[in-house]
C-alpha positions in Angstrom: -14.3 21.8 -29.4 -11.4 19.6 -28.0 -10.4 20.8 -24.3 -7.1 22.5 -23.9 -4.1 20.4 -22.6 -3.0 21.0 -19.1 0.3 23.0 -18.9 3.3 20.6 -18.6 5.2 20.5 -15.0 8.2 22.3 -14.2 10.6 19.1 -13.7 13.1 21.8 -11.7 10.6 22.5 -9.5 9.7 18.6 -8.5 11.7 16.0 -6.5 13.5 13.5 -7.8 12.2 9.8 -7.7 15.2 8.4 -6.3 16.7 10.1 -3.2 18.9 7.8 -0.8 18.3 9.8 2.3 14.4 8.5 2.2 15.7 5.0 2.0 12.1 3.5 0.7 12.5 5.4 -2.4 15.3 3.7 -3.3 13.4 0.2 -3.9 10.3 1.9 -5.3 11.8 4.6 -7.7 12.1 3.9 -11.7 15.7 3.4 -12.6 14.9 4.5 -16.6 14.3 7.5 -17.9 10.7 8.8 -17.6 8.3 9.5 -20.8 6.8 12.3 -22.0 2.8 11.5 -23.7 0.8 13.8 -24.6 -2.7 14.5 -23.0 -5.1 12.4 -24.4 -8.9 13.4 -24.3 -9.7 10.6 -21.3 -6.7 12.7 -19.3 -8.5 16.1 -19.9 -12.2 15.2 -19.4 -12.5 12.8 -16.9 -13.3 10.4 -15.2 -15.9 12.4 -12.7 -16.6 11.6 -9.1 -20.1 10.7 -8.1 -21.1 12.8 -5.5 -24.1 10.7 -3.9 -22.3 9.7 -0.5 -21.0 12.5 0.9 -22.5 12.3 4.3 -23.3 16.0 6.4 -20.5 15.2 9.0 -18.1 13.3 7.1 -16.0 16.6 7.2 -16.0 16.8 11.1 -13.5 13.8 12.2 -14.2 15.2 16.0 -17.7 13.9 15.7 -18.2 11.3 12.1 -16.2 8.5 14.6 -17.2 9.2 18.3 -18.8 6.3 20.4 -18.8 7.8 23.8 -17.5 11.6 23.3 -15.0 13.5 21.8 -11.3 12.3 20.9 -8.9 13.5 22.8 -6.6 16.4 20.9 -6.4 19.4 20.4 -9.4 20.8 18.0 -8.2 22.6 14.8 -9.9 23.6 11.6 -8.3 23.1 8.1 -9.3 25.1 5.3 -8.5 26.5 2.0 -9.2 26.6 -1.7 -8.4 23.9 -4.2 -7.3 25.8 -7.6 -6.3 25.0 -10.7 -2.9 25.9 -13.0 -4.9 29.3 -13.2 -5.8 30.4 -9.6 -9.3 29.8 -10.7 -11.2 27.9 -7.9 -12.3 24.1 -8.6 -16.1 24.0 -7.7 -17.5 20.7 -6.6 -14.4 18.6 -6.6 -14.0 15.4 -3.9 -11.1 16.2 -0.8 -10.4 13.2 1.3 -8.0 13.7 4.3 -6.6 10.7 6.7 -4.1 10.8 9.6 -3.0 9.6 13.1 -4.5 10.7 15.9 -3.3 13.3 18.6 -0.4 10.6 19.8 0.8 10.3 16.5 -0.9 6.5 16.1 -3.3 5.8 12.7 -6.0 3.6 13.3 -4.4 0.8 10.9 -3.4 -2.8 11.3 0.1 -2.5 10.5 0.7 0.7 13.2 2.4 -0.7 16.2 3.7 2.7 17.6 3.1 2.2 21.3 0.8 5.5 21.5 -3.1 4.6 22.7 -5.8 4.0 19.5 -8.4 6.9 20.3 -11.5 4.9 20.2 -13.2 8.0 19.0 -11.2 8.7 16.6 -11.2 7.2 12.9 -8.8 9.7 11.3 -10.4 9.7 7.8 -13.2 12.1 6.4 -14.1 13.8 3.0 -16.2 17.2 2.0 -17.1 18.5 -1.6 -15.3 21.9 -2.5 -18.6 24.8 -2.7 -18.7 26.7 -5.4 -15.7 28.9 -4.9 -13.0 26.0 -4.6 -13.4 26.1 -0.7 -13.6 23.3 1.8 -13.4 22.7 5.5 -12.5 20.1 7.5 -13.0 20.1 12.0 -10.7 17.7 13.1 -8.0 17.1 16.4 -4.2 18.1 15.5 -1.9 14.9 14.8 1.1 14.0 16.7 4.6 13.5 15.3 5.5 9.6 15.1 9.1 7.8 14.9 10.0 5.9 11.7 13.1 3.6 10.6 14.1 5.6 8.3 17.4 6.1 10.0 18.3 5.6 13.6 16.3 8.6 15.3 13.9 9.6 12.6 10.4 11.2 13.3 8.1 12.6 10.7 6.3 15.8 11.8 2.5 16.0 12.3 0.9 15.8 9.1 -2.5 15.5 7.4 -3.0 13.6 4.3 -5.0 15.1 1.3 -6.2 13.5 -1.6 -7.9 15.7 -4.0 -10.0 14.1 -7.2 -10.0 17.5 -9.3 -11.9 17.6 -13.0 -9.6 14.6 -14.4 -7.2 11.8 -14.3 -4.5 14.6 -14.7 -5.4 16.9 -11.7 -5.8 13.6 -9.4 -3.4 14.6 -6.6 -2.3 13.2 -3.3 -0.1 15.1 -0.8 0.7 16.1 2.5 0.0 18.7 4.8 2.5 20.3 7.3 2.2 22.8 10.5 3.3 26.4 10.5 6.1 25.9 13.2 7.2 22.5 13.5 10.7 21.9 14.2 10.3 18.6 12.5 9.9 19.8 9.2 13.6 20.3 8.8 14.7 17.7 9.8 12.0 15.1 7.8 14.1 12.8 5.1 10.5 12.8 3.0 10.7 16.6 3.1 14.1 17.0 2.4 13.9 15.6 -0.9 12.1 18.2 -2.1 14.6 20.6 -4.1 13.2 24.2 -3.5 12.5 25.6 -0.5 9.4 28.0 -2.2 7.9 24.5 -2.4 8.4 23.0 0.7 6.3 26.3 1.7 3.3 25.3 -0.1 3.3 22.1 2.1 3.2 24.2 5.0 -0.3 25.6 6.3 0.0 28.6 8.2 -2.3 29.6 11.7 -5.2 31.3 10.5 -6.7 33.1 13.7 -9.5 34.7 11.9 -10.6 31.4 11.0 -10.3 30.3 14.5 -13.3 29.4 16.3 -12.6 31.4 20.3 -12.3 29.6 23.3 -13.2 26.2 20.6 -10.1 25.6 18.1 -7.8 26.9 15.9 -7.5 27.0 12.9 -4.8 26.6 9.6 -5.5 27.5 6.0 -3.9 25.7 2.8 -4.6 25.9 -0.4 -4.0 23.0 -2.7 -3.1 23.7 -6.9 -3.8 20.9 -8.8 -1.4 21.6 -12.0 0.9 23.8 -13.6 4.6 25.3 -12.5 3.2 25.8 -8.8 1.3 22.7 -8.5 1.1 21.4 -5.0 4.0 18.8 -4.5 3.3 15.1 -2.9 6.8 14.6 -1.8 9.3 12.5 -3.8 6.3 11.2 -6.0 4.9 12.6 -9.1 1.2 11.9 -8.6 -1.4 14.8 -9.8 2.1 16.7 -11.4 
C-alpha cells in the first residue's frame, strides 16, 4: 500500500521569499513563480537517519565540549515534542541544535564579533527523540549579537534546530526564540513572518516545572514538522 501524501502548506500562513527589510533575502530569493509537484514515493518514505553515533552526552553542550570546566552562561534546559501534521509524536527522529555562546559569539571562522570564544563551549549537540516524540537538550542560554542588516540591528538569542523527521518532506531547519525578549520585535528575520500566531510557535516559553532548582531553568518548544501549523524557519521554505 502506497503511503499517504503529506498535507500541502498553507502558503498564507508562510513568509514570503523576498522581503527587503532582511536585505540578504533580496539576493538569495527566486524571482519566478514557485512550482507545485506532487509527493513522489522517495519524498514520503525516506531517506532514514542512521542512528549509530549518537554519543550519551552529545545532548548536554555544558559538558560534550568542556576542557577545564563549565562554560560560562547561564544553564537552561530545552525541551519539547517533535510532532507531525497530526499532533502524533515522531519517535526516534535525529534533533541537531547549534548556537553562540553566552556573549552572543559562535565558535566559527567567519564570527568576528568582539565577544570572548568560550573555550568550553562548542555550541552544537544532537539527541534522538524517545518514543513519545520527546527530546532534551542541557545547554547555557545564548546572547543577542549585532548584524549589518541595517545600521543598529541585533538579532535576539536564538537556538538553531534542525530536525531530520521520517522523510525528505518533514526535513526542517528553524529557529528558536526566548519567552520575553525585547528583541524579538524588533528582529528584520522575524518580521518577515506574516502572522503573529506563527511568530508564537518560534517562541519557547519558561517551563519551571521542568526546571532543575537552584541548577537551571528550563524552556519547552515543540517543533511540527508539516501541515497548516508546521513550524516556520523564517523567510525560507525548508521542511514546509
Amino acid at each position: 500500500m502506497k503511503p499517504a501524501e503529506f498535507y500541502q502548506r498553507d502558503r498564507t500562513w508562510q513568509p514570503p521569499a523576498l522581503t527587503p527589510d532582511y536585505k540578504t533575502s533580496v539576493g538569495r530569493s527566486p524571482r519566478l513563480a514557485m512550482l507545485s509537484l506532487q509527493g513522489s514515493m522517495s519524498e514520503i518514505t525516506g531517506p532514514t537517519f542512521g542512528h549509530s553515533d549518537i554519543d550519551p552526552i552529545d545532548n548536554d553542550l555544558i559538558k560534550n565540549y568542556a576542557k577545564s570546566g563549565d562554560p560560562i552562561g547561564e544553564r537552561i534546559i530545552v525541551h519539547g515534542r517533535v510532532l507531525d501534521e497530526n499532533g502524533r509524536g515522531v519517535p526516534n527522529t535525529l534533533v541537531e541544535i547549534w548556537q553562540a555562546n553566552a556573549g552572543g559569539r559562535y565558535r566559527h571562522k567567519k564570527d568576528t564579533y568582539l565577544a570572548p570564544i568560550d573555550p568550553n563551549f562548542g555550541g552544537c549537540g544532537r539527541t534522538l527523540t524517545d518514543e513519545n516524540g520527546y527530546y532534551f537538550f542541557r545547554t547555557i542560554k545564548p546572547g543577542a549579537y549585532p548584524w549589518r542588516n541595517w545600521v543598529n540591528n541585533w538579532r535576539p538569542a536564538h537556538i538553531h534546530v534542525s530536525v531530520f523527521g521520517t522523510a525528505f518532506s518533514q526535513r526542517l531547519i528553524t529557529q528558536m526564540y526566548f519567552e520575553g525578549d525585547p528583541l524579538i520585535a524588533k528582529c528584520p528575520i522575524v518580521a518577515t513572518i506574516p502572522d503573529q500566531r506563527a511568530i508564537d510557535q518560534l517562541i519557547a516559553p519558561l517551563d519551571l516545572n521542568a526546571a532543575v532548582p537552584l541548577d537551571c531553568l528550563a524552556y519547552k518548544f515543540d517543533i511540527v514538522l508539516r501541515g497548516r501549523r508546521s513550524t516556520l524557519f523564517e523567510n525560507r521554505l525548508e521542511g514546509n
